[in-house]
N, CA, C and O atoms as CSV, one atom per row, in Angstrom:
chain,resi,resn,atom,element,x,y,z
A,1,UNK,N,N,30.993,-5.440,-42.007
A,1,UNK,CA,C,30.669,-4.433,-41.032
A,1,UNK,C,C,31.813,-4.362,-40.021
A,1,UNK,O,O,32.393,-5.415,-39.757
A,2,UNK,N,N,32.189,-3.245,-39.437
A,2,UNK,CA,C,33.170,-3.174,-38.724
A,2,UNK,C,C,32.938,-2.579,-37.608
A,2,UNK,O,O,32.538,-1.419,-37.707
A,3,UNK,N,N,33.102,-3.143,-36.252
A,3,UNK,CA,C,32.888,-2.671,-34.896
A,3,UNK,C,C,34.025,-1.534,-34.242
A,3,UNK,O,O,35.227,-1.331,-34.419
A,4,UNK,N,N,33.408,-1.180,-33.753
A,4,UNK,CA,C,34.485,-0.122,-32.930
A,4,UNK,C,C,34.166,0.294,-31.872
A,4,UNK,O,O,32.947,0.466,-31.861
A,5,UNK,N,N,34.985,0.758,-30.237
A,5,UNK,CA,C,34.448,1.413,-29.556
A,5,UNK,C,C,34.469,2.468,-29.809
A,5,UNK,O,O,34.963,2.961,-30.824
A,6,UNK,N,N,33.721,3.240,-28.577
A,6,UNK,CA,C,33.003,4.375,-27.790
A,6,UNK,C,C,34.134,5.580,-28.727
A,6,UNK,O,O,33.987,6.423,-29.613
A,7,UNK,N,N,35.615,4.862,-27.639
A,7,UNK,CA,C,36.729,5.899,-27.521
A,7,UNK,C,C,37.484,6.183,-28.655
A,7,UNK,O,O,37.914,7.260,-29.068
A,8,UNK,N,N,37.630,4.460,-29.328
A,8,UNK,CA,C,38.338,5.322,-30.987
A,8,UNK,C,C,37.513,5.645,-31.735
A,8,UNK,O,O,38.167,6.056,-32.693
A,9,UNK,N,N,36.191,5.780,-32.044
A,9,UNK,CA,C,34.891,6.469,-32.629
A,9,UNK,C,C,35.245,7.994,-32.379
A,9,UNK,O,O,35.843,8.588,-33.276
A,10,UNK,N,N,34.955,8.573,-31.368
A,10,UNK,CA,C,35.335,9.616,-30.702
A,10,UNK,C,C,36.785,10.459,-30.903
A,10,UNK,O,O,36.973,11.670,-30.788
A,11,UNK,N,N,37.391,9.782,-31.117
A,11,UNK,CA,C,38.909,10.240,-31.435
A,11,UNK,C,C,39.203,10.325,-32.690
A,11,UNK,O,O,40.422,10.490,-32.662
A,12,UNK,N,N,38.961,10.321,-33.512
A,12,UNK,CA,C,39.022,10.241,-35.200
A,12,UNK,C,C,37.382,10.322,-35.611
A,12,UNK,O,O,36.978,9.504,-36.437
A,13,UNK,N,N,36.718,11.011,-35.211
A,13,UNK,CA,C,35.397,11.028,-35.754
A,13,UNK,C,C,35.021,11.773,-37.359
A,13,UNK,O,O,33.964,11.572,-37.957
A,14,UNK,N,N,35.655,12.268,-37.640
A,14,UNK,CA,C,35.944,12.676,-39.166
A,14,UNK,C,C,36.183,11.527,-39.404
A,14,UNK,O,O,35.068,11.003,-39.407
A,15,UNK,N,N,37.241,10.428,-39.703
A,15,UNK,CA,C,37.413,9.593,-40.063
A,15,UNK,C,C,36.267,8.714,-40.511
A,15,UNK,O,O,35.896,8.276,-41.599
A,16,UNK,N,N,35.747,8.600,-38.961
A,16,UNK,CA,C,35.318,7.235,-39.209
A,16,UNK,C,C,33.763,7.749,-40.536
A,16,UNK,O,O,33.458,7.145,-41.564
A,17,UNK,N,N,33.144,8.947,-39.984
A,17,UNK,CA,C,32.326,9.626,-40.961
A,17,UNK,C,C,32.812,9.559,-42.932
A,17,UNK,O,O,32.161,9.363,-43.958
A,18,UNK,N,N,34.214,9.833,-42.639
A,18,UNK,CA,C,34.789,9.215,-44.372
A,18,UNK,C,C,34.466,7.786,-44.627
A,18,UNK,O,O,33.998,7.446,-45.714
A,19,UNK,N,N,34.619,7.213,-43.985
A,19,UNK,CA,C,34.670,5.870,-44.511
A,19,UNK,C,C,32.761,5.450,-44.775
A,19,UNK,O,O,32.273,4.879,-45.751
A,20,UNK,N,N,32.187,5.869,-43.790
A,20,UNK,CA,C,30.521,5.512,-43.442
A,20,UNK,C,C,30.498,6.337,-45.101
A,20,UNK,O,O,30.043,5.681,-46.038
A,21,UNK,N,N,30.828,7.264,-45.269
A,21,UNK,CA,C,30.127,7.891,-47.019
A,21,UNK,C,C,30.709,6.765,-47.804
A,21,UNK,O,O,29.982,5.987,-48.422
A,22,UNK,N,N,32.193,6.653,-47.786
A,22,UNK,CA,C,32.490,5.486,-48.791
A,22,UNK,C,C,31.950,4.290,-49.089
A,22,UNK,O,O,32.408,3.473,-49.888
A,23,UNK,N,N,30.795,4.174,-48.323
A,23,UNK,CA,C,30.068,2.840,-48.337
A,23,UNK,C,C,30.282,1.838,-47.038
A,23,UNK,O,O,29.552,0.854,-46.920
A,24,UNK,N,N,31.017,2.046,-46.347
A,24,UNK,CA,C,30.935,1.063,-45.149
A,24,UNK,C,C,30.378,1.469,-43.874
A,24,UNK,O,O,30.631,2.574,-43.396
A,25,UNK,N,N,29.549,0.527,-43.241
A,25,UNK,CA,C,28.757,0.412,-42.087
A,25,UNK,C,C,29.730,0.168,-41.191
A,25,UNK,O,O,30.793,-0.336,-41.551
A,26,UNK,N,N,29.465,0.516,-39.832
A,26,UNK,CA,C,30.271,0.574,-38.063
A,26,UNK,C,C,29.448,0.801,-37.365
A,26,UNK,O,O,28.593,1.684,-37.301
A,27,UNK,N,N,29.811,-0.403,-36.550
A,27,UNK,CA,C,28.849,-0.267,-35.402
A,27,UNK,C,C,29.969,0.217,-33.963
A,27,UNK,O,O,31.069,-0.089,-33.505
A,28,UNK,N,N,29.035,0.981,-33.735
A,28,UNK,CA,C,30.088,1.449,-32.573
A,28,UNK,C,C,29.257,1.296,-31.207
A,28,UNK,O,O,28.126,1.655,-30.878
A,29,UNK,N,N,30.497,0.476,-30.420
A,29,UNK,CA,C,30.350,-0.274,-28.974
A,29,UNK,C,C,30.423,0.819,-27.957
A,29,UNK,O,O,30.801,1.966,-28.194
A,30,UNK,N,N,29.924,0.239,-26.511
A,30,UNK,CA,C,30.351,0.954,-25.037
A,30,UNK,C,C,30.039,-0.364,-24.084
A,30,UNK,O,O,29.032,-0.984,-23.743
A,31,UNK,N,N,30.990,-0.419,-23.923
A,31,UNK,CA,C,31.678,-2.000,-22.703
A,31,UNK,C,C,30.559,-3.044,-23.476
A,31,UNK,O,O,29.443,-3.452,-23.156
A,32,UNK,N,N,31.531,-3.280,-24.774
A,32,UNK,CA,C,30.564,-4.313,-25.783
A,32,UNK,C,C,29.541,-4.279,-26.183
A,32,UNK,O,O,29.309,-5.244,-26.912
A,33,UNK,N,N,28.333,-3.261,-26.013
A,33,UNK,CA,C,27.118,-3.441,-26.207
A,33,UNK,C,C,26.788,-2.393,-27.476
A,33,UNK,O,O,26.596,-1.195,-27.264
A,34,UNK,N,N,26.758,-2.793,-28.389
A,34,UNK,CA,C,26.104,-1.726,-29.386
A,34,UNK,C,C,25.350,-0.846,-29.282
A,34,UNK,O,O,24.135,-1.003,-29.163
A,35,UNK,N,N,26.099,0.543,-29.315
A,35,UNK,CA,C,24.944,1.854,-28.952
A,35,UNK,C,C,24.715,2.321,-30.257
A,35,UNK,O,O,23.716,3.033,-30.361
A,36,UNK,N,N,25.463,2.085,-31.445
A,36,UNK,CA,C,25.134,3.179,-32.941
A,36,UNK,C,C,25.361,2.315,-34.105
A,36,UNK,O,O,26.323,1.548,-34.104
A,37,UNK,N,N,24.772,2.361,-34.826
A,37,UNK,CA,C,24.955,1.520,-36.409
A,37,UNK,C,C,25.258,2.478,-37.236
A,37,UNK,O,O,24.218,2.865,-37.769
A,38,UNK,N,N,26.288,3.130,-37.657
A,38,UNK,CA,C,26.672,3.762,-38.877
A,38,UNK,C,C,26.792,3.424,-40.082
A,38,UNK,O,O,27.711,2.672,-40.407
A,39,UNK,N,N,25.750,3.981,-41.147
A,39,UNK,CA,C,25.393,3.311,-42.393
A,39,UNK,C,C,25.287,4.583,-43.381
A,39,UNK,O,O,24.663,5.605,-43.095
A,40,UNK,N,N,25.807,4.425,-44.275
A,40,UNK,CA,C,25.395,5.777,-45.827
A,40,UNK,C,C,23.862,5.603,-45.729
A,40,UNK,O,O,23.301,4.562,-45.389
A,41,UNK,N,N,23.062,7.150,-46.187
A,41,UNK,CA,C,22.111,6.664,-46.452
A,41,UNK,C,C,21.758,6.247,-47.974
A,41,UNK,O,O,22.468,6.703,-48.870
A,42,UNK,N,N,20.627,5.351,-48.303
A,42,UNK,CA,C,20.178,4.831,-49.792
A,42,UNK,C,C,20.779,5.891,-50.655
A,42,UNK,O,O,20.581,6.996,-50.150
A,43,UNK,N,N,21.421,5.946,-51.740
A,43,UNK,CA,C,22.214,6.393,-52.845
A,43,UNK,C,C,22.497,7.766,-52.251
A,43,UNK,O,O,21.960,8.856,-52.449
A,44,UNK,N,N,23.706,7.310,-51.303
A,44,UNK,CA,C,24.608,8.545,-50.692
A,44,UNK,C,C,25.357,9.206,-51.709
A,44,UNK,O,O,25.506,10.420,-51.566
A,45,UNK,N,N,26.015,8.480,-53.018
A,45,UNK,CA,C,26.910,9.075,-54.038
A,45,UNK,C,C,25.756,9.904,-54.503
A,45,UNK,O,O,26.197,11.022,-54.237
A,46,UNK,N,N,24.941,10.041,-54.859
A,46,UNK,CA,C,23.984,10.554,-55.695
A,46,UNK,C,C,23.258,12.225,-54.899
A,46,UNK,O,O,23.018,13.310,-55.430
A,47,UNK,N,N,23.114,11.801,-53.619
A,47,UNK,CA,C,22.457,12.378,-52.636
A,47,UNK,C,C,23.745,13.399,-52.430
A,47,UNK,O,O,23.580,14.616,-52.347
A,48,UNK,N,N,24.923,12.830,-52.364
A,48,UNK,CA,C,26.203,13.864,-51.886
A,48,UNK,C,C,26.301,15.080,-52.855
A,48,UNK,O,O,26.570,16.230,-52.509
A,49,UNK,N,N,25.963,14.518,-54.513
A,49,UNK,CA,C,26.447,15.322,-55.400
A,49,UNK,C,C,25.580,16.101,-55.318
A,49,UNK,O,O,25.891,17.256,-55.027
A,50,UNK,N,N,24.122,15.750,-55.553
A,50,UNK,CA,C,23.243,16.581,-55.940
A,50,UNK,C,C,23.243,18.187,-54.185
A,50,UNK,O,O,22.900,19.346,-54.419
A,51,UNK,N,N,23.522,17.894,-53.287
A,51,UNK,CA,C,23.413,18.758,-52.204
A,51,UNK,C,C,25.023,19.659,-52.604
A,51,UNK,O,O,25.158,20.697,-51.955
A,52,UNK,N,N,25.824,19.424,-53.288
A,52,UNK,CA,C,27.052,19.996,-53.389
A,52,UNK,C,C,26.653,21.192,-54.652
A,52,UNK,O,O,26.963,22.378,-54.763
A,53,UNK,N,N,25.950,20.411,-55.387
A,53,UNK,CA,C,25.672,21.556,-56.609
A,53,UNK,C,C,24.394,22.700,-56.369
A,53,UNK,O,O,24.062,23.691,-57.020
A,54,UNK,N,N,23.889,22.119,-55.215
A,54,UNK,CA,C,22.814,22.930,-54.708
A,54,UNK,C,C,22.831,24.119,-53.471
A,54,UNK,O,O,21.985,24.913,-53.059
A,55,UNK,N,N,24.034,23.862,-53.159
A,55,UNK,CA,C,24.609,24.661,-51.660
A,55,UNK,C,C,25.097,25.763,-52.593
A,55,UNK,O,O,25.933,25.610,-53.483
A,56,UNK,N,N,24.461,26.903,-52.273
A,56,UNK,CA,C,25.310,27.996,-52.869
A,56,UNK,C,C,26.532,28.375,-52.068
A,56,UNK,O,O,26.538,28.323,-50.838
A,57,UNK,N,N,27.596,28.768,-52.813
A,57,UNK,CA,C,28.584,29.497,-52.497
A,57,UNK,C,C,28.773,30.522,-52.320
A,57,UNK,O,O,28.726,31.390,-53.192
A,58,UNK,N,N,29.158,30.782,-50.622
A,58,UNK,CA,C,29.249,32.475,-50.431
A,58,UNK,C,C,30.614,32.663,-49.544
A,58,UNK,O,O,30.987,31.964,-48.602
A,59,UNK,N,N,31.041,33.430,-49.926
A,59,UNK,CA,C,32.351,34.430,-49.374
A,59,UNK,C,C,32.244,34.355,-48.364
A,59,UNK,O,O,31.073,34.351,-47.984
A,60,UNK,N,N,33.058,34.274,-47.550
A,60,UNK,CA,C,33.094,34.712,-45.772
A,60,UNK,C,C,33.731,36.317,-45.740
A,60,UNK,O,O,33.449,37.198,-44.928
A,61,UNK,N,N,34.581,36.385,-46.774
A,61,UNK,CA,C,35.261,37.575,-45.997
A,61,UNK,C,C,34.445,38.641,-47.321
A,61,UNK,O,O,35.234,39.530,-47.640
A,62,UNK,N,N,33.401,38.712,-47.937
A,62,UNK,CA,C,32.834,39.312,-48.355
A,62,UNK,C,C,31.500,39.780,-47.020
A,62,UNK,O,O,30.848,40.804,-47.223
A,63,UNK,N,N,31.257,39.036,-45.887
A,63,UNK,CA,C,30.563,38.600,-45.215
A,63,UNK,C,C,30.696,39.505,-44.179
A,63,UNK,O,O,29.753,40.010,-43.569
A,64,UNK,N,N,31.947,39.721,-43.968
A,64,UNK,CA,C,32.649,39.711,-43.092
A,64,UNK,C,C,32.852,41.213,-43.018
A,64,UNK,O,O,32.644,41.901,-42.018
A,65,UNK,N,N,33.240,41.594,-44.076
A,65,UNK,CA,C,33.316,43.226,-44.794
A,65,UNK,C,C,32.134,43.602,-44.859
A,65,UNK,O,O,32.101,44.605,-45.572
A,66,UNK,N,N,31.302,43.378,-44.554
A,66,UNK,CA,C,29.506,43.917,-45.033
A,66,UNK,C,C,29.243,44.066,-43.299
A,66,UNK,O,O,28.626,45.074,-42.954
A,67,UNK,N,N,29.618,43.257,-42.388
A,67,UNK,CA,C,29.437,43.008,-41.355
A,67,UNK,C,C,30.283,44.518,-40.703
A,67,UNK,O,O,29.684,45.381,-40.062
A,68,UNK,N,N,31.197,44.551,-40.912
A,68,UNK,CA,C,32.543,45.619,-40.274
A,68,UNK,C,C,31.872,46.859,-40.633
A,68,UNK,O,O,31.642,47.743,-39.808
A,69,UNK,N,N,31.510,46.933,-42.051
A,69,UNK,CA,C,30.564,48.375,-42.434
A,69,UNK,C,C,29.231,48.960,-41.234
A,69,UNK,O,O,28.891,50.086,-40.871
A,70,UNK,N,N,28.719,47.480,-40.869
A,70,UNK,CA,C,27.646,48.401,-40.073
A,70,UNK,C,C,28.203,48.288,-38.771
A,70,UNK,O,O,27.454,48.561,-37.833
A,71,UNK,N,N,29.077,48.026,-38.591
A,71,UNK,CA,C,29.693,47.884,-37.009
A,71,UNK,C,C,29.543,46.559,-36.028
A,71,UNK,O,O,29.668,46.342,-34.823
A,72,UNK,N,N,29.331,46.079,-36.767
A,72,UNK,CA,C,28.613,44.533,-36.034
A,72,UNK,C,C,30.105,43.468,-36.137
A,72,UNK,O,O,30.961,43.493,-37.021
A,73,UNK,N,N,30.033,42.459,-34.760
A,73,UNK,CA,C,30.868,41.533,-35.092
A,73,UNK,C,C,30.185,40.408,-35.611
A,73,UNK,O,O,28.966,40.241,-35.567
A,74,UNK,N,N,31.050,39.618,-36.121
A,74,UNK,CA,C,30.610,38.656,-37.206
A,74,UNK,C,C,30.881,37.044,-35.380
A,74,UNK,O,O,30.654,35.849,-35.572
């Protein structure tokens, strides 16, 4: 398990979110005291795929053009 503060949590927070999917837990500090336990949840590989094949895919700038037609900003 790997500790971290407040401030480099905060500053690379994508990051540290990559690594929590890859399987590793962080606990992240504020003046030493543990405020957050970052953990994958139970079969995150499994859970990741299945929400990736299930998210439909849609165009933005198809979206976007449908939007401009009725006069509306997006």
């Amino acid at each position: 398990m790997t500790i971290m503060g407040l401030r480099e949590a905060r500053a690379d927070f994508s990051a540290v979110l990559k690594r929590v999917a890859r399987g590793e837990s962080i606990t992240v500090t504020r003046h030493g005291v543990a405020m957050a336990h970052l953990m994958p949840p139970k079969g995150a590989g499994k859970g990741a795929k299945l929400i990736a094949k299930a998210a439909p895919k849609r165009s933005k700038a198809k979206s976007a053009k449908k939007a401009a037609k009725r006069g509306r900003r997006r």
